[in-house]
C-alpha positions as CSV (number, residue, x, y, z in Angstrom):
1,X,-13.8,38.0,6.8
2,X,-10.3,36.7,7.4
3,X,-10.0,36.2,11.8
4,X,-8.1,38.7,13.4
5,X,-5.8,38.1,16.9
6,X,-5.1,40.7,19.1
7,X,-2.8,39.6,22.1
8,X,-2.5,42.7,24.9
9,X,0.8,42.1,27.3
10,X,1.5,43.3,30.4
11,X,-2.4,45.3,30.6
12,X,-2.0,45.4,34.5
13,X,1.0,48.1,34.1
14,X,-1.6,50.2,32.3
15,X,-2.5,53.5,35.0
16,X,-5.6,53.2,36.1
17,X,-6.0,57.1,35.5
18,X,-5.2,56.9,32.0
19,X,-8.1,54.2,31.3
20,X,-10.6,56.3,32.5
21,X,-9.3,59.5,31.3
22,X,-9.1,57.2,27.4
23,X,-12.8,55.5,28.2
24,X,-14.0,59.1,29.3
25,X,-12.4,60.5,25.8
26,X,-14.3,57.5,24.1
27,X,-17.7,58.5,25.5
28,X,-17.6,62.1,25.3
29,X,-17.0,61.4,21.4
30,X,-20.2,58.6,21.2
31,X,-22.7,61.6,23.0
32,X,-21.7,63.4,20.3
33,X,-22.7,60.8,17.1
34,X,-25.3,59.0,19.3
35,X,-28.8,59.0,18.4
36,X,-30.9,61.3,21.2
37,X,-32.4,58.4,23.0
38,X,-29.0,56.9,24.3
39,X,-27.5,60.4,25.2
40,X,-29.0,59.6,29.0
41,X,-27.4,56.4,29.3
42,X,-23.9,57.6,28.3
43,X,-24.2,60.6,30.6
44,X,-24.8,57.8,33.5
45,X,-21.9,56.0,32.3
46,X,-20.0,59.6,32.5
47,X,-21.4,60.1,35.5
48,X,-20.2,56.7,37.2
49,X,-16.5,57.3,35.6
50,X,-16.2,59.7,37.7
51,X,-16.5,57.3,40.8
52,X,-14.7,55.0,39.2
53,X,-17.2,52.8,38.6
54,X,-18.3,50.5,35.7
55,X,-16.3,49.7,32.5
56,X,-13.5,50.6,30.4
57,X,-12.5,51.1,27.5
58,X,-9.8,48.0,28.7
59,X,-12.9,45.9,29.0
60,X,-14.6,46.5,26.3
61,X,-11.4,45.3,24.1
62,X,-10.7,42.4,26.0
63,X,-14.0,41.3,26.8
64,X,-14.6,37.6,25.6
65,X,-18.4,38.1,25.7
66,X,-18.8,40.7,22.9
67,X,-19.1,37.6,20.6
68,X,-17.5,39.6,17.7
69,X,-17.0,36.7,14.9
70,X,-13.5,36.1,13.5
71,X,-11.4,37.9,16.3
72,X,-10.2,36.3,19.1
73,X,-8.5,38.7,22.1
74,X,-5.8,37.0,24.5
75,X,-4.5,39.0,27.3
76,X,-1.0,37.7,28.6
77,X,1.1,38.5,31.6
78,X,3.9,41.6,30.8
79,X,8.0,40.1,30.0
């Protein structure tokens, strides 16, 4: 597998509204291909969304601790 770099700039510019309206988007789809025993927990991550509460799809793409081999994720301050 040849490494992969992603490098996000300027993420703090992203609306928060339009994070959770993506990560809702993202889970909505997963209910749908997910085996029947993880249907409740991604209807309590719905659920908590909507409170604003939990993660998003921002930090599950720029989370260092998802130990995925080869790719590295830097996150940088906007020009």
């Amino acid at each position: 597998m040849t490494p992969s770099r992603f490098v996000f700039t300027n993420v703090a510019s992203l609306s928060r509204d339009a994070v959770r309206s993506a990560t809702e988007l993202e889970l909505r789809a997963k209910l749908k291909r997910c085996h029947p025993s993880n249907v409740p927990h991604l209807e309590q991550q719905l659920e908590l969304l909507r409170y604003g509460i939990g993660d998003t799809l921002l930090n599950w793409i720029i989370d260092p601790t998802l130990g995925l081999d080869g790719v590295k994720v830097v996150v940088r301050a906007g020009v």
